[in-house]
C-alpha positions, 0 to 999 in steps of 0.5 A, spaced: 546 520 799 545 525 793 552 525 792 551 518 790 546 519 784 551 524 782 557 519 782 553 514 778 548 517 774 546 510 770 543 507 776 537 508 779 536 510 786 529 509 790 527 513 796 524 509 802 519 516 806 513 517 808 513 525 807 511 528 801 517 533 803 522 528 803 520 525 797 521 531 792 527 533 796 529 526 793 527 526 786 529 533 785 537 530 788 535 524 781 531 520 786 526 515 782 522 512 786 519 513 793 517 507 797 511 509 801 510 503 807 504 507 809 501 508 801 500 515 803 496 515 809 502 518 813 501 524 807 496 525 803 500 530 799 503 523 796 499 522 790 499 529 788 507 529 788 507 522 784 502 525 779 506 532 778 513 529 778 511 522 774 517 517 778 515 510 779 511 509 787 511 502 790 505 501 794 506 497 800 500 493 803 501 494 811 496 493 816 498 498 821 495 505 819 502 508 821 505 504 815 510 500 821 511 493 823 508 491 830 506 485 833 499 485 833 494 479 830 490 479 825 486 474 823 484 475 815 477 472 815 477 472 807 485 469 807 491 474 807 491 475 798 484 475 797 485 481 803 491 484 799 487 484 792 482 488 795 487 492 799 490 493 791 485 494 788 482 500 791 488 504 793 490 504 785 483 506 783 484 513 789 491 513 785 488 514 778 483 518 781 490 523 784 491 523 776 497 518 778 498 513 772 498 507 773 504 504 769 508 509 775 506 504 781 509 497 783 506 493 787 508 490 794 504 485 799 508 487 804 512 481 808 512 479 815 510 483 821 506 489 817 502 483 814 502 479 820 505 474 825 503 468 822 508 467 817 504 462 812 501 469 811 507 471 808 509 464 804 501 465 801 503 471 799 510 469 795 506 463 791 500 468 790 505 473 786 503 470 779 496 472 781 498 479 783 502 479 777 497 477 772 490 481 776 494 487 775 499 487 770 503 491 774 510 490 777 511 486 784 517 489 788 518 483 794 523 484 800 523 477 805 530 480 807 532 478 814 525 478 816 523 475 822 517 471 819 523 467 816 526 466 823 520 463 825 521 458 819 529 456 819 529 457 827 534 463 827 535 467 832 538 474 829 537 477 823 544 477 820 543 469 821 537 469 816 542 470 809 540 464 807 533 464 808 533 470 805 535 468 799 531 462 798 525 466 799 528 472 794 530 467 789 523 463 789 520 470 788 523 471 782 521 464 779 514 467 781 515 473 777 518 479 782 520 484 778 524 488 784 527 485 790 531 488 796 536 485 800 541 487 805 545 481 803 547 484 796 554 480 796 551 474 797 546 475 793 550 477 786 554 471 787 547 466 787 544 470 781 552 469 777 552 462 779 545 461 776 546 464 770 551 459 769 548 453 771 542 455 765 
């Protein structure tokens, strides 16, 4: 992988880890940008990386304290984006408070099962992207890709079904304003971007 930085020095590499460890083998390769689903509750040593080194840092909503997807229920009794507001706003202030800078942080709700298994849940924080976007003045990272909430919605069975439905939800993303979008489907996505560039 850092082989692949050094070949395409113009482009942007991001690093999905939980370990500070692994996150300053990454920037020290050219990485510049960790993803960090358990917003460094798996390594506290996390913010101190990110304020030392300046990379940008995408803090994910996860309700599991592992940082990982489950099947759990969770009734938010506030509703979920009042929740991730919450969520939000305290764990940027422990990152300034870590002397990370606030224009290094991205902001991810979180999608499907590590929001939980309710996929309104996962709808209500897609339509609240504008409300993120305007309470923070940050930018908004979003992956639906392939996700098993999306199964749920169109009634497909396997991930690899859910192109579609993936890029439904990605395109809507970005009329609501998302700044970042990850897809496991890039061909396909590319074409619609193209596509819709020329229809404007």
């Amino acid at each position: 992988a850092f082989s692949l930085i050094k070949k395409f020095p113009d482009i942007s590499f991001s690093l999905d880890t939980t370990r500070a460890s692994v996150a300053r083998l990454g920037i020290d390769h050219g990485v510049s940008m960790i993803n960090d689903v358990s917003w460094w509750r798996a390594d506290p040593a996390m913010y101190t990386l990110m304020a030392e080194t300046g990379v940008q840092y995408v803090l994910m909503y996860c309700k599991n304290a592992s940082g990982r997807a489950d099947k759990e229920n969770i009734n938010y009794q506030q509703g979920i984006v009042a929740h991730v507001i919450d969520f939000f706003h305290t764990q940027i202030a422990l990152a300034e408070k870590a002397a990370v800078r606030r224009e290094q942080i991205i902001l991810d709700p979180g999608m499907g099962a590590f929001v939980s298994q309710d996929s309104m849940d996962s709808i209500r924080l897609l339509q609240a992207i504008p409300e993120f976007k305007k309470t923070f003045g940050l930018p908004v990272y979003i992956c639906t890709s392939r996700k098993g909430f999306l199964g749920k919605l169109s009634h497909d069975t396997w991930p690899a079904d859910r192109v579609g439905s993936s890029l439904a939800t990605s395109h809507y993303a970005i009329q609501q304003g998302a700044d970042y979008i990850r897809i496991h489907d890039v061909r396909w996505m590319r074409q619609m971007i193209a596509i819709k560039k020329n229809l404007l």
